[in-house]
VEXDREN-2710 file (C-alpha; in Angstrom, 1 decimal):
% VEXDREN-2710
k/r/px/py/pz
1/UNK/97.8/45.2/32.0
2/UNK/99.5/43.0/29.3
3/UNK/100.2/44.5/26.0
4/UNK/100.1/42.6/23.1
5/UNK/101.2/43.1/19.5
6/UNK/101.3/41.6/16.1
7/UNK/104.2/42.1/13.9
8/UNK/104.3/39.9/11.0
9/UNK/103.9/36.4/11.6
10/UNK/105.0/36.9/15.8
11/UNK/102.7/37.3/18.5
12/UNK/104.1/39.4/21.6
13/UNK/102.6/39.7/24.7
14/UNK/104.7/42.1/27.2
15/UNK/104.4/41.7/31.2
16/UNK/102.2/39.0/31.1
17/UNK/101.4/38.0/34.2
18/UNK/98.4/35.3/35.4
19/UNK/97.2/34.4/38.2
20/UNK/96.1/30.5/38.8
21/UNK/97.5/28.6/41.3
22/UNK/97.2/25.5/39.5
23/UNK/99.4/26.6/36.5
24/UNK/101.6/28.7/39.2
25/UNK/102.3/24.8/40.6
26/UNK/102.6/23.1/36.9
27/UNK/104.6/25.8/35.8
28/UNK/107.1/25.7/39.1
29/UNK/107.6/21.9/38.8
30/UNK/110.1/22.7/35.9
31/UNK/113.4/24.0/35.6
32/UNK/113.7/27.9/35.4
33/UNK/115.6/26.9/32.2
34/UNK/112.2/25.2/30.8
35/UNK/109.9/27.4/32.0
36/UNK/110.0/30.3/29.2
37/UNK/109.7/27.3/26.3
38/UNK/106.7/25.6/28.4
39/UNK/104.8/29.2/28.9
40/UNK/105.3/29.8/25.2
41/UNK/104.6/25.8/24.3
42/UNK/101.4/26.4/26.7
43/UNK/100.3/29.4/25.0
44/UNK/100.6/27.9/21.9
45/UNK/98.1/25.3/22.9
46/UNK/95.5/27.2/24.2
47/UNK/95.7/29.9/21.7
48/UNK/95.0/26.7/18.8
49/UNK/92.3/25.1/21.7
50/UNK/90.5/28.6/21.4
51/UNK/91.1/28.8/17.9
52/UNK/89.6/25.0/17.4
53/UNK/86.5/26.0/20.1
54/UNK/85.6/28.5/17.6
55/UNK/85.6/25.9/15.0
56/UNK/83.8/23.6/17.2
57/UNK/81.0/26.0/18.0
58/UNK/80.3/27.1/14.2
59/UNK/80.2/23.1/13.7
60/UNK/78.0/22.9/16.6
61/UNK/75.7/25.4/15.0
62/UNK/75.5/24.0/11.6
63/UNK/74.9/20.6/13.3
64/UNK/72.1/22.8/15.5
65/UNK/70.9/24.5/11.9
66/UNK/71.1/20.7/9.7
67/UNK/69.1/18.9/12.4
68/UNK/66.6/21.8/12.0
69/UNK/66.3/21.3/8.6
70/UNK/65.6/17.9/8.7
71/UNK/63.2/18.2/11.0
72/UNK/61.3/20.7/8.9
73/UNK/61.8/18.2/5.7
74/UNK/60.8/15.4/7.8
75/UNK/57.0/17.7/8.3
76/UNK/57.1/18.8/4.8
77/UNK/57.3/15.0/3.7
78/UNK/55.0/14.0/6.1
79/UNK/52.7/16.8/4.6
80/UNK/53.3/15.5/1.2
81/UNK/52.3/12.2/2.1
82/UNK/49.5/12.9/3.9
83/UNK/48.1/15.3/0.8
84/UNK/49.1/12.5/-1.4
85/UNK/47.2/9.5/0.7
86/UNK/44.0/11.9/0.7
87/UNK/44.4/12.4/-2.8
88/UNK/44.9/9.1/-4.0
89/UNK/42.2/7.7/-1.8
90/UNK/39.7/10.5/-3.6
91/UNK/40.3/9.2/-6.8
92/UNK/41.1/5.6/-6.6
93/UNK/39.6/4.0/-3.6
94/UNK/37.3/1.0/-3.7
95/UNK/33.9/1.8/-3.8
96/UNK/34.0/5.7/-3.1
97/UNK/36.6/7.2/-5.3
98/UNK/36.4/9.3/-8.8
99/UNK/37.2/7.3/-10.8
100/UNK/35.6/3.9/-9.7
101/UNK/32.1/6.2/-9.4
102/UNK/33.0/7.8/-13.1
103/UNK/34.1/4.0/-14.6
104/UNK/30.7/2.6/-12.6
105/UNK/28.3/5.4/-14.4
106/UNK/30.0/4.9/-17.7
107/UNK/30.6/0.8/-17.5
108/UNK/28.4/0.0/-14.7
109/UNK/25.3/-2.1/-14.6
110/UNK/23.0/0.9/-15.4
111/UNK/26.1/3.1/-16.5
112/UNK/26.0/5.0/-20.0
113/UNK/27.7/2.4/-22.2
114/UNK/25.5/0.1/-21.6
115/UNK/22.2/2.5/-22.0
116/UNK/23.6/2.9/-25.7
117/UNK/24.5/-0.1/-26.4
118/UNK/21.5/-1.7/-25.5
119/UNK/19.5/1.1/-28.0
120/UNK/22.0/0.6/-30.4
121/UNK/21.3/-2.9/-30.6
122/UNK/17.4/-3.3/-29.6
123/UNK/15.8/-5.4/-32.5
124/UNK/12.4/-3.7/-31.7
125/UNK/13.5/-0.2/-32.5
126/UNK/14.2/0.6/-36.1
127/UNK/16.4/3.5/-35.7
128/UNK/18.7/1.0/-33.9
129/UNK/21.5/-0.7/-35.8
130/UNK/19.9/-4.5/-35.6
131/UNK/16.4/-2.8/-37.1
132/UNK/18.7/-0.9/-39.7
133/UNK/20.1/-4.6/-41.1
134/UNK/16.5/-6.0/-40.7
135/UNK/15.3/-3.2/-42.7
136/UNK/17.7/-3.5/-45.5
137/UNK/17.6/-7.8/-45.2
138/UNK/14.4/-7.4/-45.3
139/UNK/15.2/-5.5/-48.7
140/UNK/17.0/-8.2/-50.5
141/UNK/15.6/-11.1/-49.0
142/UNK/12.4/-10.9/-47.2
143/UNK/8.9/-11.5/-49.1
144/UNK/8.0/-12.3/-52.4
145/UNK/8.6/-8.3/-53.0
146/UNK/12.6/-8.7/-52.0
147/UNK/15.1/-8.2/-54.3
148/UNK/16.7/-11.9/-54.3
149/UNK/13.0/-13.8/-54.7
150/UNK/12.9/-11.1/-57.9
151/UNK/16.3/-12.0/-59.3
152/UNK/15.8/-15.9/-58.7
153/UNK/11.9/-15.8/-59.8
154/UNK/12.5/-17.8/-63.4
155/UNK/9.2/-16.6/-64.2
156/UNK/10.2/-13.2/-64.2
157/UNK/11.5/-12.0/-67.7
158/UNK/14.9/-10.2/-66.9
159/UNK/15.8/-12.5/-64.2
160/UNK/19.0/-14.8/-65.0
161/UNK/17.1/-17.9/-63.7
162/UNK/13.9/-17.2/-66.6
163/UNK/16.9/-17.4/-69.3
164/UNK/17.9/-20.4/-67.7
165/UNK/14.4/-21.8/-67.5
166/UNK/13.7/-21.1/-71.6
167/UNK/17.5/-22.9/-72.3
168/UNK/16.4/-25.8/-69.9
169/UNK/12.9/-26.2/-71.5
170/UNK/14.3/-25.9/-75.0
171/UNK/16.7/-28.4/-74.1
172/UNK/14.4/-30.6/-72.7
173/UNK/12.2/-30.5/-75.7
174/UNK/14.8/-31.7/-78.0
175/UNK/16.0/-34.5/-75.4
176/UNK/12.1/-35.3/-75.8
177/UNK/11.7/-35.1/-79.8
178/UNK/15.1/-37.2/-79.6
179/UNK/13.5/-40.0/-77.3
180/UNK/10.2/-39.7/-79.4
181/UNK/12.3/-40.3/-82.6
182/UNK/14.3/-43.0/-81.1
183/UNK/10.9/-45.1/-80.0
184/UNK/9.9/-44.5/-83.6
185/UNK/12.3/-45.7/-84.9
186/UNK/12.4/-48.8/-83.0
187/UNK/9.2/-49.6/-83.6
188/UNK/9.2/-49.2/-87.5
END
């Protein structure tokens, strides 16, 4: 059996001996001169081969572990999508989503906007906002009884029109005594 030993930075290996008849004929196509520097260049080699085939199977099992992962983010996506397709189609889809069936109860042909906008507005209701301004039109201007006919009514003593009518009359009178004075006079 071969004993080997570490000291420092050397490697020894005492009575190594192998067996291969391959590397027995490799090894005996040299000169007995080369042969101690090609066993030592040989072990050299494999030694950093093994030392690299490590290397290459810890790289071959990340590789192994990566393509795993990707896989599982490739279903988690997938999963993602899928939850967010169903999702978006529940609330937004053409006729049978949320929130074209809550926009079509509240703007819709029979939806609530319209319901109170159509009692807001109805002229034959009087709680609604159209019989509201044809109450208080009706007030000011409606009728002999509205405000407006009251203030333009020159009959009416307090109205500014019945001041106007006594200046106008009074004017008129003395236009008329004027006139009557001036045919008067032209007769005489």
């Amino acid at each position: 059996m071969t004993q080997v030993t570490i000291e420092g930075d050397r490697l020894c290996a005492d009575s190594l001996c192998v067996r291969d008849p391959e590397l027995v004929r490799f090894v005996a196509e040299h000169e007995d001169a080369d042969r101690p520097a090609l066993v030592e260049r040989a072990l050299r080699v494999g030694l950093i081969a093994l030392a690299n085939a490590g290397v290459t199977v810890n790289v071959d099992a990340v590789q192994r572990e990566f393509a795993a992962l990707l896989e599982r983010m490739d279903r988690s996506n997938e999963a993602a999508s899928e939850a967010l397709t169903t999702t978006l189609r529940d609330n937004f889809a053409d006729a049978d989503g949320r929130l074209p069936r809550t926009l079509d109860r509240f703007l819709g042909e029979r939806g609530e906007l319209r319901r109170l906008t159509a009692e807001l507005f109805d002229p034959e209701r009087r709680d609604s906002a159209i019989g509201r301004i044809r109450t208080l039109l009706g007030t000011y201007f409606d009728g002999d009884g509205a405000l407006l006919a009251q203030l333009l009514d020159p009959a009416r003593e307090g109205s500014p029109l019945h001041g106007f009518r006594d200046e106008m009359r009074e004017g008129l009178e003395r236009v008329a005594e004027r006139l009557s004075n001036l045919e008067a006079a032209r007769t005489a």
